[in-house]
C-alpha positions in Angstrom: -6.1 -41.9 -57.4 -4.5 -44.0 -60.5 -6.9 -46.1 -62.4 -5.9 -49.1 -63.3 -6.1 -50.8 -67.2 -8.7 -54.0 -66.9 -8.3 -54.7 -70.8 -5.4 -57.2 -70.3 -7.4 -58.8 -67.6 -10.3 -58.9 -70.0 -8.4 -60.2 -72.9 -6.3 -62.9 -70.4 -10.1 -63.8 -69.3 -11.6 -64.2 -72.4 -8.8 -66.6 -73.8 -8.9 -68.5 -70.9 -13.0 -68.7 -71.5 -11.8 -69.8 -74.9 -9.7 -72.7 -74.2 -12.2 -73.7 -71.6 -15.0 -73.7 -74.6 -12.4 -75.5 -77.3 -11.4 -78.6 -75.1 -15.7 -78.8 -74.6 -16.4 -78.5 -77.9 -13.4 -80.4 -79.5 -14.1 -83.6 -77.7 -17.7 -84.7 -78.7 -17.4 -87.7 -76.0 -17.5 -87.6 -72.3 -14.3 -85.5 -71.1 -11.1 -87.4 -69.3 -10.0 -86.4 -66.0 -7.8 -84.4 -67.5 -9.6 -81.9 -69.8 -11.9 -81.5 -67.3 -9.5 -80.5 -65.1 -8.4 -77.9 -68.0 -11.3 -76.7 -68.3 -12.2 -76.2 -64.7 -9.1 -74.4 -64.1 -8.9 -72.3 -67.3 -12.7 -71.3 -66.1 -11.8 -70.7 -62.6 -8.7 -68.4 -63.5 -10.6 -66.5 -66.5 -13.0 -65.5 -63.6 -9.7 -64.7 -61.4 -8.1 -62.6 -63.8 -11.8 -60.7 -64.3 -12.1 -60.2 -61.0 -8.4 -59.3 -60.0 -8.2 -55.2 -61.6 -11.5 -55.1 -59.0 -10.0 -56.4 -56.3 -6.7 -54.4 -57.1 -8.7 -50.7 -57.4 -10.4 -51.3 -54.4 -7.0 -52.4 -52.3 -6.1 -49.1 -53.7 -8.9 -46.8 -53.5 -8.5 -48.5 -49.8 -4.9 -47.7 -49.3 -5.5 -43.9 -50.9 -8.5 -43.5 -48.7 -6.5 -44.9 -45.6 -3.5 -42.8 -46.4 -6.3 -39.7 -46.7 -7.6 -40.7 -43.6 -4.1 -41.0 -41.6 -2.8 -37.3 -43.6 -5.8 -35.5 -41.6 -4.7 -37.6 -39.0 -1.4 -36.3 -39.3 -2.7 -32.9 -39.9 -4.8 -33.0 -36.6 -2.1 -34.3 -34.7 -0.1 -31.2 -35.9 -3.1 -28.7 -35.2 -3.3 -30.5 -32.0 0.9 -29.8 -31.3 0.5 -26.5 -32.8 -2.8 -25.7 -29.8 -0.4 -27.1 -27.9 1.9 -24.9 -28.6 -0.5 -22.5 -28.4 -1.2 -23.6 -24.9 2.1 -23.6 -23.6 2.3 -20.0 -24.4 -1.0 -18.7 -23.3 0.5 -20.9 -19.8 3.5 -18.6 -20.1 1.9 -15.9 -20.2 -0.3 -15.9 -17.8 2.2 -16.9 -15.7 4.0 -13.4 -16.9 0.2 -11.6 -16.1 -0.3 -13.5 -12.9 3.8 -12.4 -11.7 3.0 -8.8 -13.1 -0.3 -8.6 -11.1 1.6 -10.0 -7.8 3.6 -7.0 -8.2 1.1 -4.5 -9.2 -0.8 -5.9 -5.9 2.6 -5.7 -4.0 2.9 -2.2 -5.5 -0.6 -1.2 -5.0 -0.9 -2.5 -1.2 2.7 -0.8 -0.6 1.3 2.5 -2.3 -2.0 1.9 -0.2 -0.1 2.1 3.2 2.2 4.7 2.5 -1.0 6.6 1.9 -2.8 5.6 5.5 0.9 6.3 6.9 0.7 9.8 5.1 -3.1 10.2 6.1 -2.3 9.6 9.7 0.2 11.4 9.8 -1.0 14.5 7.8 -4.5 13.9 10.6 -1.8 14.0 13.7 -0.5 17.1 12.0 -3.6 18.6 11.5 -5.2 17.9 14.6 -1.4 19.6 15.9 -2.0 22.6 14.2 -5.7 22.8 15.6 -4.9 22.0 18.9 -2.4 24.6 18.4 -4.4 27.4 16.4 -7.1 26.9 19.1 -4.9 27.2 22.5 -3.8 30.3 19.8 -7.1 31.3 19.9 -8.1 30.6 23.3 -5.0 33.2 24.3 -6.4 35.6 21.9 -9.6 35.4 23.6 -8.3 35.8 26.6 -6.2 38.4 26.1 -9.4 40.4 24.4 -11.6 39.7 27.4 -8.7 40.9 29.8 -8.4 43.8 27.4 -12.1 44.8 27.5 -12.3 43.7 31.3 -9.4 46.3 32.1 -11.5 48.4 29.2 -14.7 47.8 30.9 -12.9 49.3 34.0 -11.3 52.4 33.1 -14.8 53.3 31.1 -16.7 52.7 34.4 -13.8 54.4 36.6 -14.3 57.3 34.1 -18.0 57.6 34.2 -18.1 57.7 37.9 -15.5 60.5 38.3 -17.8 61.8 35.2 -21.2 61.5 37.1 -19.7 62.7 40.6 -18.5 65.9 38.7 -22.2 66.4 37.5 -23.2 65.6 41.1 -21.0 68.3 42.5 -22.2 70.5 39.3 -26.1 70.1 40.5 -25.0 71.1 44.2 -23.2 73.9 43.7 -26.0 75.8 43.2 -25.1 77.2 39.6 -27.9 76.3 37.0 -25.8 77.3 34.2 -22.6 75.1 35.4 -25.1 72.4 36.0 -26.6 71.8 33.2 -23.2 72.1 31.2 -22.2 68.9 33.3 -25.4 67.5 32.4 -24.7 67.7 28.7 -21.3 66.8 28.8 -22.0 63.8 30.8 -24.8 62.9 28.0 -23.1 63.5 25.3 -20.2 60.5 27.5 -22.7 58.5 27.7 -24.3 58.5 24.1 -21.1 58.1 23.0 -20.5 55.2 25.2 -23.7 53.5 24.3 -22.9 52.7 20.7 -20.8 50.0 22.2 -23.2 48.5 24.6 -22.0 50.1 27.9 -25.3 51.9 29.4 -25.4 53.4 32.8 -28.7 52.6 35.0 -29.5 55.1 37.6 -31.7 55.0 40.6 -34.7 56.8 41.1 -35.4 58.9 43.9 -37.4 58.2 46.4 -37.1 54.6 44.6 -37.9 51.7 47.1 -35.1 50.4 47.7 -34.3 46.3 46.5 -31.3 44.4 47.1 -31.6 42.8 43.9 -32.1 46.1 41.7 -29.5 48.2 43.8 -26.5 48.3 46.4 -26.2 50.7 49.2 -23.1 52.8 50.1 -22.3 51.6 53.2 -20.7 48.1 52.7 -21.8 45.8 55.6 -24.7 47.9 56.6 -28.0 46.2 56.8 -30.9 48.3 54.9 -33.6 49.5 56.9 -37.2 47.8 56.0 -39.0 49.8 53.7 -36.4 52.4 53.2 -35.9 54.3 50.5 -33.2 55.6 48.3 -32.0 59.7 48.6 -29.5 59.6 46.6 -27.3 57.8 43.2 -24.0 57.6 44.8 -22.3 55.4 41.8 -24.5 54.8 38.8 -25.2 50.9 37.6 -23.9 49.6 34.1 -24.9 47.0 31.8 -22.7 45.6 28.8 -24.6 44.8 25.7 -27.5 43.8 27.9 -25.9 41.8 30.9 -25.6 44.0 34.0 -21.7 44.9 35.0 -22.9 46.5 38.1 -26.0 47.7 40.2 -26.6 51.3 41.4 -24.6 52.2 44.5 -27.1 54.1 46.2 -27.9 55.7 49.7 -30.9 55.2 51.7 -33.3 57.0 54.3 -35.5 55.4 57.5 -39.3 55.7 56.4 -41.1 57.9 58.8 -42.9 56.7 61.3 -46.6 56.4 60.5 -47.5 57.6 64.1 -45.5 61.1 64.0 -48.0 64.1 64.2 -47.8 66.0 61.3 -47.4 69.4 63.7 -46.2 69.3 66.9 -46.3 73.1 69.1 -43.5 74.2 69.8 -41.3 71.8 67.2 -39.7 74.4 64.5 -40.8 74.1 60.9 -38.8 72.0 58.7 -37.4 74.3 55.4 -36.4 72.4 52.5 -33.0 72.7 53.7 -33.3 70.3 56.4 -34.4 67.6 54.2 -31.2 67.8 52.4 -28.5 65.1 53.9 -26.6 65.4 56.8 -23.4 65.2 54.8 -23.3 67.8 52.0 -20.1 67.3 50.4 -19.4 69.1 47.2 -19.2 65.3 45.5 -20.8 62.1 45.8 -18.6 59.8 48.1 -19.1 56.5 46.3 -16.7 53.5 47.3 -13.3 53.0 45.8 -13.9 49.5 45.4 -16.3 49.9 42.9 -14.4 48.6 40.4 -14.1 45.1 41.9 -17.9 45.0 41.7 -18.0 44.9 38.4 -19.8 41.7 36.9 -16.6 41.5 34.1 -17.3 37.7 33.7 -20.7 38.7 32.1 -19.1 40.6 29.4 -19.0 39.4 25.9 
């Protein structure tokens, strides 16, 4: 801020001052209107003019400090246009982030149903191709339990031509030719037993039980408390469940009131104790293979 020179004021002061204190001091009388008129007036404008530099550097130091004030006024107001500015393009952008997050939603929620289309459809084509692998399977199956049903079959059909050739073996008489038979038909059935397949035979003498064993003659009734003579057809079980029973034949018991030697009746040899019917082979049925419990195989 200038500064401004108060010596003229001073000097202008002081001579008014001095004109004042001549016209006082000149006239020793009482002063006329008009001198004192002079002197009040060179008095009053001496104290003007000392007062006026004052007045005029604190006008200015007024006007510098108001144009100081209305600069950072000015410099605000810019700040405040440049914010603004500042403003308007933080608005335009985010109005460029909020368009480019509509699309990345659009995007993401188009993205997100093309993938539950695809799952769907990859589920419908996978639940295809196990609805398919397992009708695939279910065929396989049963075409493996037909094969081992028909299997089952010949292996039984075989054993009981086996055992009916052992059967003829043991009656012809011939130990030797017997027990051959014997081991060949153990040495079948040890081989057959590795795989499950077991024959069951019936005891002799064995009571007989309907649930245990099946007689011969299809349609006959059993007598009560007869018992078995003869294995016509062994039984088989399959890794544990039964295929089929023991086809068997059967004798009346005899009668509790028979005397045990009656004169004149001839003696009975072992012969006669043999069957009625002495084939050279077993007769068993030749629907034994429809007996078969097949179902039971695993």
């Amino acid at each position: 801020m200038p500064r401004i020179a108060k010596w003229p004021f001073f000097v202008g002061d002081l001579l008014l001052l001095l004109v004042a204190y001549w016209v006082v001091h000149r006239q020793p009388v009482q002063l006329d209107a008009w001198q004192a008129t002079l002197v009040v007036v060179s008095v009053a404008l001496g104290a003007w003019i000392g007062a006026t530099p004052f007045i005029m550097e604190y006008r200015a130091a007024l006007r510098f400090t108001e144009a100081d004030r209305l600069t950072s006024a000015v410099t605000q107001i810019e700040k405040l246009e440049a914010v603004a500015d500042m403003i308007k393009i933080a608005t335009g952008q985010w109005q460029t982030v909020q368009e480019h997050c509509e699309e990345a939603v659009s995007a993401a929620r188009a993205v997100s149903e093309s993938m539950v289309a695809e799952a769907k459809n990859f589920a419908e084509f996978l639940q295809k191709a196990n609805d398919a692998e397992k009708a695939h399977l279910r065929l396989e199956v049963d075409k493996a339990r037909r094969a081992e049903s028909e299997w089952l079959q010949i292996l039984v059909r075989l054993f009981d031509h086996i055992y009916a050739l052992y059967m003829a073996g043991a009656r012809s008489g011939q130990p030797a030719l017997s027990q051959q038979l014997a081991n060949f038909q153990s040495a079948c059935r040890e081989i057959v037993r590795r795989v499950g397949l077991v024959p069951v035979e019936a005891t002799e003498d064995e009571p007989f039980d309907e649930k245990k064993h099946e007689l011969a003659e299809s349609g006959v009734p059993p007598p009560s408390g007869a018992r078995i003579v003869e294995t016509v057809a062994t039984g088989y079980t399959f890794q544990g469940q039964a295929l089929r029973r023991p086809i068997v034949r059967v004798k009346s018991p005899a009668p509790e009131n028979a005397a045990p030697g009656i004169e004149g009746a001839p003696a009975e040899s072992p012969d006669t104790m043999a069957p009625a019917d002495p084939t050279p082979a077993p007769d068993f049925p030749e629907d034994s293979d429809s007996q078969l419990e097949l179902g039971t195989g695993s």
